[in-house]
C-alpha positions as CSV (number, residue, x, y, z in Angstrom):
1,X,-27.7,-22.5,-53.9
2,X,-27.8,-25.3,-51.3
3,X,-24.2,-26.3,-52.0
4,X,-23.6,-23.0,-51.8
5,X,-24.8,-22.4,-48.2
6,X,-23.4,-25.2,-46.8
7,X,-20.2,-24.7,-47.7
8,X,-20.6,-21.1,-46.1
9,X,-21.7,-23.1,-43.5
10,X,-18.1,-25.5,-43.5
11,X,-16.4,-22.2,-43.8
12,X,-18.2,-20.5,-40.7
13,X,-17.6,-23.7,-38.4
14,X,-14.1,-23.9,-39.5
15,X,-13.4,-19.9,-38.6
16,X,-15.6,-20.5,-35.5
17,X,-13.3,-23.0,-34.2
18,X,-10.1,-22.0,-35.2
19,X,-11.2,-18.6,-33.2
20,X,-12.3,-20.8,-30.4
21,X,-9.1,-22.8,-30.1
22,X,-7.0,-19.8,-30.6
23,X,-8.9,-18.2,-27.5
24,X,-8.3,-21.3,-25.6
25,X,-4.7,-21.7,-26.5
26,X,-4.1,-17.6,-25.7
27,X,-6.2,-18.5,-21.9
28,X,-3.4,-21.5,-21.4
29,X,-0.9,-18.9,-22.4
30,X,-2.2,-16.3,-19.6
31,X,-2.3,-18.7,-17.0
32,X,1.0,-20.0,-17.4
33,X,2.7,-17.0,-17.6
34,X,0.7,-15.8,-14.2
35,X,1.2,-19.2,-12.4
36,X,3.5,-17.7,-10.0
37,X,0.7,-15.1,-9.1
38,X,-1.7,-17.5,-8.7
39,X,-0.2,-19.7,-6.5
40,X,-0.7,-19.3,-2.1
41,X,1.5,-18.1,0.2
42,X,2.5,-20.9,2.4
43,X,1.0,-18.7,4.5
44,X,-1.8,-16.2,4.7
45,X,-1.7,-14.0,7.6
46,X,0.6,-11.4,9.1
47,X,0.4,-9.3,12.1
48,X,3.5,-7.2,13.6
49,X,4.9,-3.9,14.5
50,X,6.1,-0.9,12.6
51,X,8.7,1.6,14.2
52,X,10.2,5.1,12.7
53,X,9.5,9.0,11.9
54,X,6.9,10.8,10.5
55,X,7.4,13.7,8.3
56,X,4.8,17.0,7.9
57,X,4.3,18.9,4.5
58,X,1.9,21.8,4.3
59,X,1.4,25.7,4.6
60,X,4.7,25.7,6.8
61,X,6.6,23.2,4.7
62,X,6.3,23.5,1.0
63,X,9.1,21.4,-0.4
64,X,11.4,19.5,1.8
65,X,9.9,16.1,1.7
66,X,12.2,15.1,4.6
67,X,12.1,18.1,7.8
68,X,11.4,17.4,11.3
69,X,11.1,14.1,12.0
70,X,8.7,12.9,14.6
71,X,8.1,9.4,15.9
72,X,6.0,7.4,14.6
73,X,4.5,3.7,16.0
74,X,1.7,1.1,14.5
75,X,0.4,-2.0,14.7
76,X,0.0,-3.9,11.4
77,X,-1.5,-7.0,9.2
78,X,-1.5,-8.1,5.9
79,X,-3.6,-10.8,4.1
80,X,-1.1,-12.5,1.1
81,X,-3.6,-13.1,-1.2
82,X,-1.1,-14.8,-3.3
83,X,3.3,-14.2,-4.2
84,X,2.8,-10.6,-5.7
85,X,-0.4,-9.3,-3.7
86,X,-1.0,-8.7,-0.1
87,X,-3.7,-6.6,1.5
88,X,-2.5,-4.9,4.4
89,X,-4.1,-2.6,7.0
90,X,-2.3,-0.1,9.4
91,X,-3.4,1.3,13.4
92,X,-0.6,4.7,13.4
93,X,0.1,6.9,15.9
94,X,2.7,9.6,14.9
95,X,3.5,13.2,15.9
96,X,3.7,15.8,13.4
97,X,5.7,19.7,13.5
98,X,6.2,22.5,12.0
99,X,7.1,26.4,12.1
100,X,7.0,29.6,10.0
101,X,10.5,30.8,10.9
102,X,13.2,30.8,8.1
103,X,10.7,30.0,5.5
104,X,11.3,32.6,2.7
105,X,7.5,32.8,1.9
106,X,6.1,36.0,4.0
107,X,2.9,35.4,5.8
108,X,-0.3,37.8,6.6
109,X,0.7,39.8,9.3
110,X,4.0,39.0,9.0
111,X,3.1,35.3,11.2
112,X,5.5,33.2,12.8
113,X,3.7,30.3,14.1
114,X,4.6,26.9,14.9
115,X,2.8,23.8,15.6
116,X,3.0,20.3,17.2
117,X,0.6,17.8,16.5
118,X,-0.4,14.3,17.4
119,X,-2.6,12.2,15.3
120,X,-3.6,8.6,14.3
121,X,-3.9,7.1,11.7
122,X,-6.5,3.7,10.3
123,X,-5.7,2.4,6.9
124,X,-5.7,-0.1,4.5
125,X,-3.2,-0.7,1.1
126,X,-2.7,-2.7,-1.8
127,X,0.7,-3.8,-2.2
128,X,2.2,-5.1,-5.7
129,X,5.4,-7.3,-5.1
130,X,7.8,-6.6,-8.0
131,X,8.9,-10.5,-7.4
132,X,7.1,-14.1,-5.9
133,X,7.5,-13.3,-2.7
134,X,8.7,-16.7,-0.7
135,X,11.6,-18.5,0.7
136,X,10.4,-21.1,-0.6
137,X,9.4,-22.2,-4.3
138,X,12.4,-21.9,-6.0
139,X,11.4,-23.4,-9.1
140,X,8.7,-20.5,-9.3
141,X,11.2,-17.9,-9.2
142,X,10.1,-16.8,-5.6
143,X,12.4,-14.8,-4.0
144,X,13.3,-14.0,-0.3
145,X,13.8,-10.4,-0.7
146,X,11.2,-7.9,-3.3
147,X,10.8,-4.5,-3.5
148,X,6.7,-3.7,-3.5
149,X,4.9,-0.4,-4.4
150,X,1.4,0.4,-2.1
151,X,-1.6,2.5,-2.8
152,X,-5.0,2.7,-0.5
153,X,-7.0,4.8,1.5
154,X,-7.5,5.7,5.6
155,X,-8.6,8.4,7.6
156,X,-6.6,10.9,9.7
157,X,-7.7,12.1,12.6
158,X,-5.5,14.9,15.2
159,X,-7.5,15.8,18.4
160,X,-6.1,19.1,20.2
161,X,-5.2,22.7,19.1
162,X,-7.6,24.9,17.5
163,X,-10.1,22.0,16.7
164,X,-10.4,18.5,16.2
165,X,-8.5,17.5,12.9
166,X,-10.4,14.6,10.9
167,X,-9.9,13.6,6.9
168,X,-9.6,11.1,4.5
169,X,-5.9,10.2,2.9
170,X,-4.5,8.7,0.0
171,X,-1.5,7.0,1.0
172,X,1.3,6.5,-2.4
173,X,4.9,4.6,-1.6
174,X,7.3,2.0,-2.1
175,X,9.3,-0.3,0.1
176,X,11.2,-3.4,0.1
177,X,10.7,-6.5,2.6
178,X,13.2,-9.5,3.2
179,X,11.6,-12.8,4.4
180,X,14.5,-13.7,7.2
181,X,13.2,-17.1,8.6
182,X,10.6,-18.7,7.5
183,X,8.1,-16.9,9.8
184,X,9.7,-13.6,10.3
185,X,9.7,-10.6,8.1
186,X,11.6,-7.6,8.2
187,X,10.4,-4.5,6.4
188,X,11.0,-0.6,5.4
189,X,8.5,1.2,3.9
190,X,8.0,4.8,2.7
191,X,4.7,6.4,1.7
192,X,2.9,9.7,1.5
193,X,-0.3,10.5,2.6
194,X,-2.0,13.1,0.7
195,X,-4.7,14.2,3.1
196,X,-8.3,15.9,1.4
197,X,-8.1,18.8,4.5
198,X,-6.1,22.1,5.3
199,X,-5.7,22.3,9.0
200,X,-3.6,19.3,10.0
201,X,-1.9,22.1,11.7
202,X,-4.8,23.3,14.3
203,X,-3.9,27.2,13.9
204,X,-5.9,29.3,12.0
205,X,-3.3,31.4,11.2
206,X,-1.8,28.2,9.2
207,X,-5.7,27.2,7.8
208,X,-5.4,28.4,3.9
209,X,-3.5,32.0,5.3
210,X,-4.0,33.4,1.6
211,X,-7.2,32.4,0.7
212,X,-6.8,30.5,-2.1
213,X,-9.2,28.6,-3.4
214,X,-8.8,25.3,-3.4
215,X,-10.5,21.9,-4.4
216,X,-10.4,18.3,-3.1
217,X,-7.1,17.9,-4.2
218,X,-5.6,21.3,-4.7
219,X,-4.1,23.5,-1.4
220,X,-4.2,20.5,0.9
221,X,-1.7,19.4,3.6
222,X,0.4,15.9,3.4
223,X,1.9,14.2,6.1
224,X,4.8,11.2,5.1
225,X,6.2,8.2,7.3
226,X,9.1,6.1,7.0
227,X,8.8,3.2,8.8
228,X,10.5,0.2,9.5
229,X,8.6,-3.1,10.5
230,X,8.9,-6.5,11.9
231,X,6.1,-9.4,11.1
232,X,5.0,-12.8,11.7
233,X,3.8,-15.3,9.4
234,X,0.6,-17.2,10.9
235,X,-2.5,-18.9,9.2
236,X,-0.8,-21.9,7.1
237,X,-2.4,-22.6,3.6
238,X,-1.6,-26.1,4.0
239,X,-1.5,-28.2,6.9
240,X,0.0,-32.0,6.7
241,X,-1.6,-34.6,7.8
242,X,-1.3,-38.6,9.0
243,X,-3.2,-40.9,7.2
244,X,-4.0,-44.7,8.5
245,X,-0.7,-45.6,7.5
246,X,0.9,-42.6,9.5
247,X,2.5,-41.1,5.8
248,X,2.3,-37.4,5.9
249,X,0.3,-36.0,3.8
250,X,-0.3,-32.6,2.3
């Protein structure tokens, strides 16, 4: 019976570390096939400007993502946590319009309004670089150049017409930025913001005009922006330094 147990005993330490050193090998595994991820940018910090049009979608614009372009202008930064992931965070302004006529749609009382709107715009995003994103790094694959796709949240906000616009957004896109100098980044960017309120348009007459009932995400108004932008690198990782000797040193 004691042999017995003890060699259940063999058997159990064996299975025990053969499961341990299988886990150990597969963490090894993980990390070397994320190395790229994990490693700093060269440097953390962004800040720039963002130029281009901004785009309304709503009661009096059901389909055509792209109709009446506005301007649109912000100031931006972006934290690179690491090659594939940056934080970045957005102050807008941007001018929004829109009108009834020509739409085939028929509204109560036969409406033909139009509207034209300014608002602004705080948010923050996650992007996902599809590549390392570096111009340096070559043996990690970085690249100069990588598409990204974003997703976060902000708030809205349109002062004027009817009544004071204010709402949360969901802002969904993709872009593509190209690291042009070692400091200076050029950008375009596309994204949606799906907005959690029905009167972006400050008429009434454009406020849910067939009362339908709607929820948080149903019957609401959008707004999209295509931008083009222009950053600098600050905030190095890694600074050299001169020892006693004078050799630089990282």
């Amino acid at each position: 019976m004691r042999l017995l147990t003890l060699k259940r005993d063999v058997v159990y330490k064996k299975k025990h570390m053969t499961s341990t050193f299988f886990q150990r090998v597969l963490i090894v595994i993980l990390l070397l096939g994320t190395y790229p991820v994990l490693q700093a940018q060269e440097y953390r910090y962004e800040i720039g400007g963002m130029a281009g049009g901004s785009m309304y979608m709503g009661d009096a614009n059901k389909n055509a993502f792209v109709k009446g372009l506005n301007p649109a202008l912000a100031a931006v930064f972006r934290y690179n946590v690491n090659f594939r992931w940056a934080l970045k965070a957005d102050l807008m302004w941007a001018r929004v319009s829109g009108s009834t006529a020509g739409l085939d749609n028929v509204f109560p009382q036969n409406a033909q309004v139009s509207f034209d709107r300014n608002l602004m715009e705080l948010g923050g995003q996650a992007e996902f670089n599809f590549f390392p994103y570096s111009d340096k790094y070559a043996y990690l694959n970085a690249k100069p150049i990588t598409p990204y796709f974003l997703i976060g949240i902000g708030a809205t906000v349109a002062p004027g017409g009817n009544q004071t616009f204010f709402s949360l957004h969901i802002p969904l896109g993709v872009g593509v930025k190209y690291k042009v100098k070692n400091r200076i980044n050029l950008g375009c960017e596309f994204a949606f913001r799906k907005l959690f309120g029905d009167s972006l348009e400050g008429n009434d007459a454009l406020d849910n005009p067939y009362e339908i009932s709607s929820s948080m995400l149903k019957n609401k108004d959008w707004y999209s922006c295509l931008m083009f932008s222009v950053t600098w690198d600050f905030g190095p990782c890694v600074r050299p330094c001169n020892n006693k000797d004078n050799i630089i040193s990282y």
